[in-house]
N, C-alpha and C positions, 0 to 999 in steps of 0.2 A: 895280473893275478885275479882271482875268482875267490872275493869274498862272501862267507854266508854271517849274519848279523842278527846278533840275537838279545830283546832288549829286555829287561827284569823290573823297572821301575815303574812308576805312573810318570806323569808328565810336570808336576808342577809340583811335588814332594821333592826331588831328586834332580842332578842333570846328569842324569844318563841316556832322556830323551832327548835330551839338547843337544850330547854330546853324540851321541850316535847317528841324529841327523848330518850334524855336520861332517862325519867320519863318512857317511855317505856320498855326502855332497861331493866332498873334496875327493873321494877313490874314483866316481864315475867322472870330476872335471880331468883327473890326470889319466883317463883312460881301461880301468880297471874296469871288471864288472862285478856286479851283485848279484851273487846265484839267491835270494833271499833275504828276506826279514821275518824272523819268529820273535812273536811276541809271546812272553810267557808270566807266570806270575802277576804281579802289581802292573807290569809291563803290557797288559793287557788293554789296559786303561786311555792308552796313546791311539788307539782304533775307536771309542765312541763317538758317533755322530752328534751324541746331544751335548757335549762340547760346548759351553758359551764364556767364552771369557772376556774381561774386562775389555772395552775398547782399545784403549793403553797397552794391552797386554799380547806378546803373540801366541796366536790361534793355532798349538801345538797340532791337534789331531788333523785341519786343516792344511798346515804345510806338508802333516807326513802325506796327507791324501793325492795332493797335488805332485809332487817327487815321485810316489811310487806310481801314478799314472802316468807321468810324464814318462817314464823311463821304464814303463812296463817290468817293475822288482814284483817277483813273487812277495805276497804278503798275509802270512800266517795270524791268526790269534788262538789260540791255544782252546782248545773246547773248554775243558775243565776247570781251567782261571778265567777264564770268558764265562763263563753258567755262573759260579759262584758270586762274580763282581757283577752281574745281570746283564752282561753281555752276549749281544746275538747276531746272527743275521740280519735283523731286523733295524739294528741298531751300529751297524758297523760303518767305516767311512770306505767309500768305494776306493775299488784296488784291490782291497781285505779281502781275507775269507777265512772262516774256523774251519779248523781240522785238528788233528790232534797229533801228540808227543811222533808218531811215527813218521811225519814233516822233521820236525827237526833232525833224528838219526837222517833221512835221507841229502835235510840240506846240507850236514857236515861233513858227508859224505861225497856230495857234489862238489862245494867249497875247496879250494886250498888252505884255504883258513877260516874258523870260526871264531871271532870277535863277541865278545860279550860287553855290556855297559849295564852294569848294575851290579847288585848281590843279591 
């Protein structure tokens, strides 16, 4: 099955970063593919680079970075929740790229199913 995955939260308010990673993880260990990840909303938040968290603590935007490079997932941030939260190209975790709402119509599109994790 060909899931597209779309997240709505920030990283450390919520686990819907958390949980959406491992939804990931676990679909591509059982052989599915990820036609995508849009991040949209607060959920934009899981793509900055400037990211530092507590030693103790895991380094959310680092693991998504290293997953969606490893496995070459399309990976959205949303222009207009990306500009509002100072979110840029400039500043994004590689793999990423801003583009806007007409990514997501085409991922769900592509998808079999679009999975959401957040509100």
């Amino acid at each position: 099955m060909k899931f597209g995955v779309m997240i709505l939260e920030g990283p450390y308010q919520h686990q819907a970063s958390d949980s959406a990673y491992n939804f990931v993880e676990s679909a591509l260990k059982k052989g599915h593919e990820i036609a995508g990840i849009f991040l949209y909303t607060d959920g934009v938040e899981n793509a900055t680079s400037f990211m530092t968290p507590p030693q103790d603590d895991r380094h959310i935007s680092k693991r998504w970075a290293e997953l969606i490079q490893k496995n070459g997932i399309d990976t959205i941030v949303c222009i207009a929740a990306g500009k509002r939260r100072g979110i840029t190209e400039a500043n994004i975790i590689k793999g990423a790229r801003i583009s806007g709402l007409g990514q997501l119509t085409e991922l769900g599109i592509n998808a079999d199913r679009l999975i959401t994790f957040g509100d």
